[in-house]
C-alpha positions in Angstrom: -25.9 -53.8 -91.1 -23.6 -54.9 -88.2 -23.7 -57.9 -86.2 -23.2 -57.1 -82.5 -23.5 -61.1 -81.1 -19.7 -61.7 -81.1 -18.1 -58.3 -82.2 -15.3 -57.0 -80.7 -16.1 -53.2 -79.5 -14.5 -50.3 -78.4 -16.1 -47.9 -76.1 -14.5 -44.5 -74.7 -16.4 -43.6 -72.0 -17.2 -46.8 -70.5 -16.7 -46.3 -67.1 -20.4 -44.6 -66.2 -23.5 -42.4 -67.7 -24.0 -43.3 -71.3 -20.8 -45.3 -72.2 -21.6 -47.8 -69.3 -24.8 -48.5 -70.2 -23.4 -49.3 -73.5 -21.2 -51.3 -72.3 -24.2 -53.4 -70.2 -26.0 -53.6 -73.7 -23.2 -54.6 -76.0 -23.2 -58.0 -73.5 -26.8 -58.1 -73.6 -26.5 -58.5 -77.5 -23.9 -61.3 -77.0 -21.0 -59.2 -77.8 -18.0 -61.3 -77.8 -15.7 -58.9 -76.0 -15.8 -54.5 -75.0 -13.2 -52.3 -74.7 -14.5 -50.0 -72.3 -12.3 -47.0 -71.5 -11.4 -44.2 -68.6 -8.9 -41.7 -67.6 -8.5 -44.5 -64.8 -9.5 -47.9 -65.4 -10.1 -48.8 -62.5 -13.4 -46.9 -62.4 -14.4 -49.3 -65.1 -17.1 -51.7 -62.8 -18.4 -54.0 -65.3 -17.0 -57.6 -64.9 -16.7 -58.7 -68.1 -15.4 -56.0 -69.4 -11.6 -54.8 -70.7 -10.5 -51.6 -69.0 -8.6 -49.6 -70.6 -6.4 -46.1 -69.9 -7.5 -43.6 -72.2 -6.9 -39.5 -72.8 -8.8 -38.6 -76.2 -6.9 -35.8 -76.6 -3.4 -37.2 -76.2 -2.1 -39.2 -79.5 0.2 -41.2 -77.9 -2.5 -42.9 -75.5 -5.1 -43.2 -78.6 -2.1 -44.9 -80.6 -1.7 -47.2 -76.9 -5.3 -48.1 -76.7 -5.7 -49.0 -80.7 -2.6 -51.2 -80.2 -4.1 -53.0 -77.5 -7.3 -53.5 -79.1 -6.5 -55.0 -82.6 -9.6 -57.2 -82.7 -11.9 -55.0 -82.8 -14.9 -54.1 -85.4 -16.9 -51.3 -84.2 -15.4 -47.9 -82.6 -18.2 -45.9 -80.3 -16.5 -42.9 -79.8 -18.8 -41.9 -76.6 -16.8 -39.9 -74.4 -16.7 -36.1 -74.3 -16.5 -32.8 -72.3 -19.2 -30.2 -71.4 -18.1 -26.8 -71.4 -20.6 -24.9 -72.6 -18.3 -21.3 -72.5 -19.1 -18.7 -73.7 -17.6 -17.2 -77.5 -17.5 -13.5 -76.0 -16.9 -13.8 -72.0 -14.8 -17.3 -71.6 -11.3 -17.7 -71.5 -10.3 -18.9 -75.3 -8.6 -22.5 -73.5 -12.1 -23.5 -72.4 -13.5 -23.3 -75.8 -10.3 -25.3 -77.7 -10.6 -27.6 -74.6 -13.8 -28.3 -75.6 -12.6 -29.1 -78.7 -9.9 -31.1 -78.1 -12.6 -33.4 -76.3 -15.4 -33.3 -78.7 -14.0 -32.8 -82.3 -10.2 -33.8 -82.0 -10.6 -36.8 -79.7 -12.9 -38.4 -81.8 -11.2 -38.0 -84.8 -8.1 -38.9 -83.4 -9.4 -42.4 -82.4 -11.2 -42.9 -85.4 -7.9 -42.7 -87.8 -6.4 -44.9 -84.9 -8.8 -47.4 -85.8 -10.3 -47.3 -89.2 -7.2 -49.8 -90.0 -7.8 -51.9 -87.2 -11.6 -52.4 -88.6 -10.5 -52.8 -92.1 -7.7 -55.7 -91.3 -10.7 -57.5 -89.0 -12.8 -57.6 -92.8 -14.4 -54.2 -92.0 -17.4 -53.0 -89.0 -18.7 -49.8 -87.7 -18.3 -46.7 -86.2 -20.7 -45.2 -83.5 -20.7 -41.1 -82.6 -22.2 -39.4 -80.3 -23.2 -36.3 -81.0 -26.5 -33.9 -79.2 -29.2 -32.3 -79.7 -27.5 -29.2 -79.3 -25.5 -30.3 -82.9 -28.7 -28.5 -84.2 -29.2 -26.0 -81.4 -26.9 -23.3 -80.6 -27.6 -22.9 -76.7 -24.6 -24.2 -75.5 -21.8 -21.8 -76.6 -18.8 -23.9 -77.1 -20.8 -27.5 -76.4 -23.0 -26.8 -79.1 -20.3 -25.8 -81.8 -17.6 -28.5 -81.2 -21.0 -31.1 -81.7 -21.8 -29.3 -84.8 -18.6 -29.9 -86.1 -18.4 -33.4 -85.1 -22.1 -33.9 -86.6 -20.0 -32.5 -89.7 -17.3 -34.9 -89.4 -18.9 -37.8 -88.9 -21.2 -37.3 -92.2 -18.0 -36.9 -94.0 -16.4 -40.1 -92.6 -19.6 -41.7 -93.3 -19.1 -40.9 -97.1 -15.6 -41.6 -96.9 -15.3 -44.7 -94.9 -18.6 -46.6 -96.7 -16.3 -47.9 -99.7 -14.0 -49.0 -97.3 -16.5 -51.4 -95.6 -16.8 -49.4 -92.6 -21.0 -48.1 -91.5 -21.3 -45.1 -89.8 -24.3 -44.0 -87.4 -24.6 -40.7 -85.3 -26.3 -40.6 -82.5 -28.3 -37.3 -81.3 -30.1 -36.7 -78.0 -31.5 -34.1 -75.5 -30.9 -34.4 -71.7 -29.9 -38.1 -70.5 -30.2 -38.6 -66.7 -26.2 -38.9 -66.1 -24.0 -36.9 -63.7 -23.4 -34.7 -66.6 -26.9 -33.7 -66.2 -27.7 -33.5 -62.5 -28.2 -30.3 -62.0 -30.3 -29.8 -64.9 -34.3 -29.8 -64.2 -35.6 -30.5 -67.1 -37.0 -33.9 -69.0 -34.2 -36.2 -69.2 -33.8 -39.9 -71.0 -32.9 -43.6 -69.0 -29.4 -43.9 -70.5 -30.0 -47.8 -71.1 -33.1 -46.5 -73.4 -30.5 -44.3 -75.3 -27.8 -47.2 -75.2 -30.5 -49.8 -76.8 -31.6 -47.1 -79.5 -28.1 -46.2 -80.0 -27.0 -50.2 -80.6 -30.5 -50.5 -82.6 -29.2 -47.8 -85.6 -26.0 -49.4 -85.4 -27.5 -53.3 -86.4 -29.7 -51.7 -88.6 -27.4 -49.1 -90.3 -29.2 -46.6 -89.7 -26.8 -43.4 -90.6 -28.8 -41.2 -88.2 -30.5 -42.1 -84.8 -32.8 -39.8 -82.9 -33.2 -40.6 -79.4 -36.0 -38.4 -77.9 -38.8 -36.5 -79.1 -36.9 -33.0 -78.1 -34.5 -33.7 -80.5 -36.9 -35.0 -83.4 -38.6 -31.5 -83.0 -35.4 -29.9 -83.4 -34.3 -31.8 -86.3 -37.5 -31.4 -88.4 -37.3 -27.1 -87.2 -34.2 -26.6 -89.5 -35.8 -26.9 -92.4 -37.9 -24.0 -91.1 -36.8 -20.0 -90.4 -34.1 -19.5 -87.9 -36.8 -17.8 -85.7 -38.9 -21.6 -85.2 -35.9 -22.7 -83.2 -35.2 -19.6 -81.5 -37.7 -17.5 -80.6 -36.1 -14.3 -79.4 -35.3 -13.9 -83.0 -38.7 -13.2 -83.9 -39.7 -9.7 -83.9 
């Protein structure tokens, strides 16, 4: 389990959707200070917060941001791209971008900061990952969040004897700009933030934030054709 009241947190992300709600959370708890990062900074609203300039993809900035935030104890690796292109029609760019964003980025700032955690007596790390992890709807999306769902259950076994917890996050639609064109059922990113910050005091290794995605989880232990239908004949 890790303590939030007083931590020292890093958030990608932080400027809006999501990763500022988790940022308005962390303070709830009592966190003692949050990282909360953008492209641009200044975008970055909430008062007590410590903007940071962040590109997931680029090295050099992750290795910037890590070096500025050497106090920290728990890494949520929240922000991400969605693509969604296509395997057969889409230029092959948009799927590595996608990538880049979604797998790379995160690793990248994890191995940034897994030393960080480790010199500050050890912490947590906090991935966000979809529903679509489990759900192959979202060409490109849905892989690179497979593989991160893979990647974080291997840091999870690799990082636990190094005193560093690892919780992933999954979720369906979450009613952000990322989704505003979508019509469909869609979750209060505060409610998300507060069960995302929930798995990460409790240790929870896994944390399911809707009832979409609970239904999805529990279909893979069935035939391909419960979670998609067309495949039934």
């Amino acid at each position: 389990m890790t303590a939030l009241k007083g931590a020292n947190v890093f958030v990608t992300g932080g400027s809006r959707g999501i990763g500022k709600a988790l940022v308005e959370e962390l303070y709830v708890r009592g966190a003692a200070k949050v990282y909360a990062t953008a492209r641009d900074p200044r975008t970055v609203t909430h008062p007590d917060a410590v903007p940071v300039a962040l590109e997931v993809t680029d090295p050099a900035s992750v290795a910037a941001a890590a070096a500025q935030a050497e106090d920290v104890t728990v890494l949520i690796n929240n922000a991400g791209a969605v693509v969604g292109a296509s395997f057969l029609d889409s230029p092959i760019d948009d799927v590595r971008r996608e990538f880049e964003t979604n797998f790379y980025g995160p690793l990248l700032l994890t191995r940034a900061f897994v030393p960080v955690i480790e010199r500050n007596g050890g912490g947590h790390i906090l991935a966000m990952h979809s529903v679509l992890s489990w759900l192959a709807l979202g060409g490109s999306y849905s892989a690179s969040k497979a593989a991160l769902w893979s990647q974080t259950n291997s840091l999870r076994l690799e990082l636990e004897p190094r005193g560093i917890s690892v919780t992933g996050l999954h979720m369906g639609y979450v009613d952000t700009d990322l989704a505003a064109g979508v019509d469909a059922p869609k979750s209060d990113p505060r409610d998300i933030a507060v069960l995302a910050l929930d798995g990460v005091e409790t240790g929870a290794h896994e944390v399911l934030g809707d009832d979409l995605t609970r239904q999805v989880k529990a279909g893979l232990a069935g035939e391909l054709a419960g979670l998609y239908p067309q495949l039934a004949k």
